[in-house]
N, C-alpha and C positions, 0 to 999 in steps of 0.2 A: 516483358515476361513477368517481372516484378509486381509491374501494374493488374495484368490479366491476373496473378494466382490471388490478388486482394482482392479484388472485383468477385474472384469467384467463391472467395472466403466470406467475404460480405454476402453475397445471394446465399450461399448455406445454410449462415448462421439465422437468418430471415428466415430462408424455407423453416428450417428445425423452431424456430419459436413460433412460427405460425402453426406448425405441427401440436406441439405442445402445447399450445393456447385452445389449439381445437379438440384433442385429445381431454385437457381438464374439464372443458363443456361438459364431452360426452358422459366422463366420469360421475361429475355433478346430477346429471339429469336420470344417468343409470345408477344412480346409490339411491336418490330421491323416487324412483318406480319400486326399486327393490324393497326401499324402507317402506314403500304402504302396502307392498303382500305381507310382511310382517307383521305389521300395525292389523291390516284387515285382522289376520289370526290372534293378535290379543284382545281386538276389540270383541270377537266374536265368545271368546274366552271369559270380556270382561262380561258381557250379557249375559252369560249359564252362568257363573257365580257370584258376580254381582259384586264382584272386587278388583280392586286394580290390577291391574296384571302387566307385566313388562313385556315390552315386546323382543328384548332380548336382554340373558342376564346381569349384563353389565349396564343398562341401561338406570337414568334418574329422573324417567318421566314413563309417564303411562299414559293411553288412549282415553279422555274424556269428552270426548262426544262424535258425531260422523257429521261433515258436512256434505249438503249435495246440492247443486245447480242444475237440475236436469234437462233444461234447454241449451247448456253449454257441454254436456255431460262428464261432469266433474261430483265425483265419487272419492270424498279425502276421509281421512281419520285423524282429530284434532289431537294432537297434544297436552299433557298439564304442563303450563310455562311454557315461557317467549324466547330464553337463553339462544345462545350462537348455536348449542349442540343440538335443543330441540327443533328449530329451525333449517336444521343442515338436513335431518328427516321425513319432516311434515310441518302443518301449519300447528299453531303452539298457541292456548287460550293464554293470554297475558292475565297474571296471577292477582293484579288488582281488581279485575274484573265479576262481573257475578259471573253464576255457570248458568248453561245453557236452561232458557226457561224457567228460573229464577226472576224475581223482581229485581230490576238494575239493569248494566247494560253490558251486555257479551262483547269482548273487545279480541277479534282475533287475527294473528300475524304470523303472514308466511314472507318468502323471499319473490319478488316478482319475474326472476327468470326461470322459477321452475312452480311452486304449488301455486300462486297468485297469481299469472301470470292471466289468466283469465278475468283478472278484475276489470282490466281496461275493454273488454265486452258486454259488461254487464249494464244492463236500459234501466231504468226507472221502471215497475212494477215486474221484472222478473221475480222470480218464485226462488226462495232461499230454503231449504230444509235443515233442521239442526237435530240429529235425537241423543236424547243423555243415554248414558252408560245404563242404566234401566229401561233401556227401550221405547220409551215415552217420546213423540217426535214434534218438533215445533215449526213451526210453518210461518217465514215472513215473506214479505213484500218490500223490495228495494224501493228506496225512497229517494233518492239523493245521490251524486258523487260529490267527491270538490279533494281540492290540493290546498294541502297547508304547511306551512314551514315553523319547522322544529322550533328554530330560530327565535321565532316572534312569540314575545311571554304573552303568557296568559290564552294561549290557542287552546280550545278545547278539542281535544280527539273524539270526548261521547259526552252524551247525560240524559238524562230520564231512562226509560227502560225501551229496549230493543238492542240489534246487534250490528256491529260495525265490524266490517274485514279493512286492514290497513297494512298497505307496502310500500317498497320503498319507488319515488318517482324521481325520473321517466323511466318507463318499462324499458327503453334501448339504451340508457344510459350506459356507457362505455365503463364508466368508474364506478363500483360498485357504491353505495352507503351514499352520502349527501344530506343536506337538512329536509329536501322536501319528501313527504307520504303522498300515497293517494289515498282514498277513504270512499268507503261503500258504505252508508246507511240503509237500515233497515228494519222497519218496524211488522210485529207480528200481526199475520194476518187475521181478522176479524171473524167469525163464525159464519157468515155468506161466505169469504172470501176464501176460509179454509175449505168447502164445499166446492169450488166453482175450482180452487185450483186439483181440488182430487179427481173431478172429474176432466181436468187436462191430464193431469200426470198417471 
């Protein structure tokens, strides 16, 4: 009897944390949807006036640019900064980086089980769109993936100018955080190439 009431103790406590394990998911992925109808309305905020604008008041980051992959249809609103909290939201321009469309190189980072997660889709010459906070919109061409580890000095994440999106790898990885990224390069498309993609998109 002893035996049976631990047996059943033990299956419980399994069910309720596998409850609870699936429940935090769902949490995760429904704060992360909620946060870019927000984000949409300050970004849209921040184009009529042409100033940062928060996407709620307690907030310590604002909407600096929209990302969009339209053959994956991914429609995000980036962040200023990379922090735990901007990331918990949207994907976050990491602050060493230039801004979008600027000379230098756009370096931007989500989490890869909810805004990223689309990176491990992406081909060599899909179509990247970036527009700044003035409206002005930038148009690249993926170039490249590759995996690198944090680990090993002297790894370069970017350099010259174009844009890199980077998360964390493997997209199934059980354990969250690790040393290795993935990385998406991508350099801006050419003046043919800005043409030919307008006329797909």
């Amino acid at each position: 009897m002893a035996a049976g009431s631990l047996k059943f103790g033990i299956a419980s406590l399994l069910i309720a944390a596998g409850v609870a394990e699936s429940a935090q998911g769902v949490y995760i992925h429904a704060k992360a949807n909620l946060a870019q109808v927000l984000l949409q309305r300050a970004w849209q905020s921040s184009l009529a006036s042409g100033e940062d604008t928060r996407p709620w008041p307690w907030a310590d980051t604002w909407p600096v640019a929209r990302l969009r992959a339209p053959t994956h249809h991914i429609d995000q609103i980036v962040l200023a900064g990379a922090s735990g909290n901007v990331l918990a939201f949207a994907p976050g321009l990491v602050q060493e980086s230039a801004a979008p469309g600027e000379r230098g190189h756009s370096l931007i980072s989500a989490h890869r089980d909810t805004h990223f997660r689309f990176l491990k889709d992406l081909q060599s010459g899909d179509a990247l769109y970036l527009t700044k906070r003035h409206g002005r919109e930038h148009r690249y061409r993926v170039t490249t993936t590759r995996i690198v580890d944090t680990r090993v000095t002297g790894e370069t994440f970017f350099e010259g100018d174009g844009l890199t999106l980077v998360t964390c790898y493997p997209f199934d990885a059980v354990v969250p955080g690790g040393p290795l990224r993935y990385l998406v390069h991508a350099e801006a498309a050419g003046a043919s190439e800005v043409n030919a993609l307008a006329d797909v998109f």
